[in-house]
N, C-alpha and C positions, 0 to 999 in steps of 0.2 A: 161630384163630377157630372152628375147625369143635369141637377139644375144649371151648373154654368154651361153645357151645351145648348139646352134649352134656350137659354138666354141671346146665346150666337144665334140659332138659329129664327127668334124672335126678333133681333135688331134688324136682319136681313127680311128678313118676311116683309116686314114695313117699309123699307127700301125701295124694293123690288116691285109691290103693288104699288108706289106711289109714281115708279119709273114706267109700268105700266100705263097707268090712265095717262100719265103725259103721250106715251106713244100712240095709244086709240085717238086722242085728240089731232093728234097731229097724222095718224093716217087717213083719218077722215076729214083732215084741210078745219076743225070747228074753230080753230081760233086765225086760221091765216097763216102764212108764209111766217112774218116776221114775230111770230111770238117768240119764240125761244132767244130772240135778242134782244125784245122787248120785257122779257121776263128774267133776265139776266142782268137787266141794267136795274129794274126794280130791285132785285135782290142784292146786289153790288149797292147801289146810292143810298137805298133807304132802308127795305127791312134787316140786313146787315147789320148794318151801323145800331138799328134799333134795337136788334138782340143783343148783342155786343154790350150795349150801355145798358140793358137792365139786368143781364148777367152781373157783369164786374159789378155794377155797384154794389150788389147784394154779397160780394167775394168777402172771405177774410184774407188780407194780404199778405196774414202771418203762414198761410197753409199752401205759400207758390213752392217753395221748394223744398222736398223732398227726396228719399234717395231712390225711388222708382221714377222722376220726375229728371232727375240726372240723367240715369241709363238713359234715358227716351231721346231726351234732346240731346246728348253724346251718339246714342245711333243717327237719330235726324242728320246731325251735322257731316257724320262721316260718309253716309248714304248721298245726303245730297251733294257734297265735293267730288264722291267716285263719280257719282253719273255726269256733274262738271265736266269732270275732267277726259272722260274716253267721247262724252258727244261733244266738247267742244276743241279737245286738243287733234283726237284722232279723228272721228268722221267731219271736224271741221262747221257744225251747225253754228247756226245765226245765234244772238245774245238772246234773242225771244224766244228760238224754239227751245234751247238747252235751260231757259229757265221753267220752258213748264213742262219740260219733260222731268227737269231735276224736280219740280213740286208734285210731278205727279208720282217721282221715287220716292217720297219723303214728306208731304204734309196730308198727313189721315184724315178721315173723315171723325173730328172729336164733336161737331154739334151736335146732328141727330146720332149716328148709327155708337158715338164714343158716350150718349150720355145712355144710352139703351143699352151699352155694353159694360157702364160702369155700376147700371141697375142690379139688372141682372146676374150678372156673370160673377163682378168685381164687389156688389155689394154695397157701394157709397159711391154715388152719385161724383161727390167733394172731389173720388180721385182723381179725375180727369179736369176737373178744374185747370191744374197744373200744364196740361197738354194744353189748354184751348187759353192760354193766357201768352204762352210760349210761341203758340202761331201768330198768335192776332196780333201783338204785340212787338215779337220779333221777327219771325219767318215772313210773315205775307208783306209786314212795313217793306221787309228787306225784297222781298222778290216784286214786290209791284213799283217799286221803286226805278228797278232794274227794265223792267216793263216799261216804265213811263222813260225811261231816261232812253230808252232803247230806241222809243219810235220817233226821237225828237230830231235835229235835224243840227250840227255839228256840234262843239262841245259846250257841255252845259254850265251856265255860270254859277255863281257861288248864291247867288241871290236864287234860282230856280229850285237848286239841290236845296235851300232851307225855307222854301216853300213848299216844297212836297209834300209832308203831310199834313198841311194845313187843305190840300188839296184834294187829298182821298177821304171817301167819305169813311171809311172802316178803320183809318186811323183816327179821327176825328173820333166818332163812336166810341171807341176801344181807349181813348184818352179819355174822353168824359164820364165814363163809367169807374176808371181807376179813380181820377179826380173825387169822385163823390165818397168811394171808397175811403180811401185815404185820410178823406175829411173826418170820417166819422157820423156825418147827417144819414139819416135817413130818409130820404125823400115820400111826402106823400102818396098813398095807393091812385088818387087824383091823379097827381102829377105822371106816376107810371103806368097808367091804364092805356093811354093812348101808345106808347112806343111797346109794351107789351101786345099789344093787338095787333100792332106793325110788326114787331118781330117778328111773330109768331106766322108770318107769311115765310118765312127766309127761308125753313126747313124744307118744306112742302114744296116751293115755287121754284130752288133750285132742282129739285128732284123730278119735277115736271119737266123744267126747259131740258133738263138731262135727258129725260122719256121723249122728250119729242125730239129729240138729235139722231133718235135711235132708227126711226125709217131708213131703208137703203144702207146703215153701217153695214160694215165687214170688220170685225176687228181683229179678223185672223186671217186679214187679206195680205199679199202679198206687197211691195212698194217700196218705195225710198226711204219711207219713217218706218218699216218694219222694224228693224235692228234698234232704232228710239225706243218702240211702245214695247217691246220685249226685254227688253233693259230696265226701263223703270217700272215692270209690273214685276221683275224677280229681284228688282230694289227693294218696291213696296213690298211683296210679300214672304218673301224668304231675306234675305240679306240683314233688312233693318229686324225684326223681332231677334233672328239670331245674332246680330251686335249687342240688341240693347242684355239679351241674356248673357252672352259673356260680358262687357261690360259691369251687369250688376250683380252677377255670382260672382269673377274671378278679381274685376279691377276695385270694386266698393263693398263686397261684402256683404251683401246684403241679404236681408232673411228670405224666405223660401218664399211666403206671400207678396213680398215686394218683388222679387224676380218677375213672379209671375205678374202683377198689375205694370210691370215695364215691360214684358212681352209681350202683352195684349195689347197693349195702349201705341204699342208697333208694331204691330200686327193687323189694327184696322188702315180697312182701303183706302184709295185713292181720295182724299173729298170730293164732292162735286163742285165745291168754291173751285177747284184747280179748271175746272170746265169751263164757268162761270167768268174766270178771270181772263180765260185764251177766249172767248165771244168778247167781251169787255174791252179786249186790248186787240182784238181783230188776228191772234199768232195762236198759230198750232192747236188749230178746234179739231180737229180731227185725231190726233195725238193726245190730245186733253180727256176727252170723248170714250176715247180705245181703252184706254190707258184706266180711268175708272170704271168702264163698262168690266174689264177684264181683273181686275183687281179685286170689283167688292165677291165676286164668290170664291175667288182663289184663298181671298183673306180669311173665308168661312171656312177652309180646310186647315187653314195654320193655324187659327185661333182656337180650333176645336181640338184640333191635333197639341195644342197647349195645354189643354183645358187635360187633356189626356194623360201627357207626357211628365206636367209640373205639380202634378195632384198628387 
């Protein structure tokens, strides 16, 4: 017990100094006004797509679905439709704000803070695989999709809808990496040094543009998205771990250590991609913003508070 809290409170550590420096930088003006949107579109276009494609390829395809891998995405889905549904049926929100408040109920942070949590805490790296194949692949195609259709300008032809992801660059990446997979090649250390040196920007550079957003927030201010950002932070951190738990004790069965790698694995916060993507798409930066600000230490109290309760 005592190593898997270590471990939570390791993944965060690293978070949090990296959310730092981005905010010194940014309250001493060292990079300019518009870094944080110019470091957001880097991490969006290119080093993204570039982790993405040397992750999957290296995946084995036979180890996507599992029965903690279930739970996850059975919570994901029912987290993200409840927060659908009350911010866009009852308080009436636009199709851009309720889709990143719904990602910000519902798609974890599985790059950095899920591969330091699956170290750690979980043990094997491999088990989060499953989570960060499930977003890249399905969750984010589908909400950026929503995103792009959203800010377009009357209804969208058939021809546009089947360009889409030919058009995002994180689908592109997140295809070509399975592609290689799939094949069976394994591509030259040549060939993957340069998008590995690029990836490895994506971690860090979202974590920055997130640290320099942080001058002047309130995320416990009062306002019109108040009732949004408190919504999907007790989606993110209460709601969804405690689905994918009953889910995977009551509805599949499952063993006592798979509970647990499905509570955790919904238990981590907000991503910072969810920030990332509301700068990108010009909707709901400040709800984006809040919403992981207040998530990544609440998620350190649930997760620990797991580490506690399923031991």
């Amino acid at each position: 017990m005592i190593d898997r809290m270590a471990g939570v409170l390791s993944g965060f550590t690293t978070i949090w100094a990296l959310a730092a420096v981005g905010y010194v930088l940014a309250r001493f003006r060292v990079l300019g006004e518009q870094a944080p949107q110019v470091l957001a579109n880097l991490v969006f276009s290119v080093a993204t797509p570039a982790l993405l494609f040397t992750t999957l390829s290296r995946t084995s395809l036979d180890r996507i679905v599992t029965g903690a891998s279930v739970a996850f995405v059975a919570s994901t889905i029912v987290v993200a439709v409840l927060y659908t549904l009350v911010a866009r049926l009852l308080w009436k929100r636009g199709a851009r704000t309720v889709t990143i408040g719904a990602l910000g109920a519902s798609y974890v942070n599985a790059g950095n803070m899920g591969l330091a949590i699956a170290a750690y805490v979980l043990g094997d790296v491999s088990l989060v695989v499953p989570v960060l194949l499930f977003q890249v692949l399905l969750a984010a195609p589908f909400a950026l999709a929503v995103l792009d259709l959203a800010g377009g300008e009357g209804r969208p032809s058939p021809r546009r809808l089947a360009l889409l992801p030919a058009r995002n660059p994180i689908m592109i990446g997140s295809a070509a990496g399975i592609a290689v997979a799939a094949s069976g090649w394994t591509p030259p250390d040549l060939l993957l040094e340069p998008f590995e040196l690029i990836g490895a920007a994506a971690v860090p550079a979202a974590l920055l543009a997130f640290g320099m957003s942080l001058p002047g927030a309130r995320p416990l201010r009062t306002g019109p998205d108040a009732p949004d950002r408190y919504l999907a932070v007790a989606c993110k951190v209460v709601v969804q771990p405690v689905l994918a738990y009953l889910i995977g004790r009551f509805l599949l069965g499952l063993t006592p250590d798979q509970v647990f790698v499905a509570v955790v694995t919904a238990a981590l916060p907000a991503a910072q991609n969810v920030f990332v993507f509301a700068l990108r798409y010009r909707a709901a930066e400040g709800l984006a913003r809040d919403v992981v600000a207040l998530s990544t230490p609440l998620s350190a109290l649930a997760m620990t508070a797991a580490a506690v309760l399923l031991t």
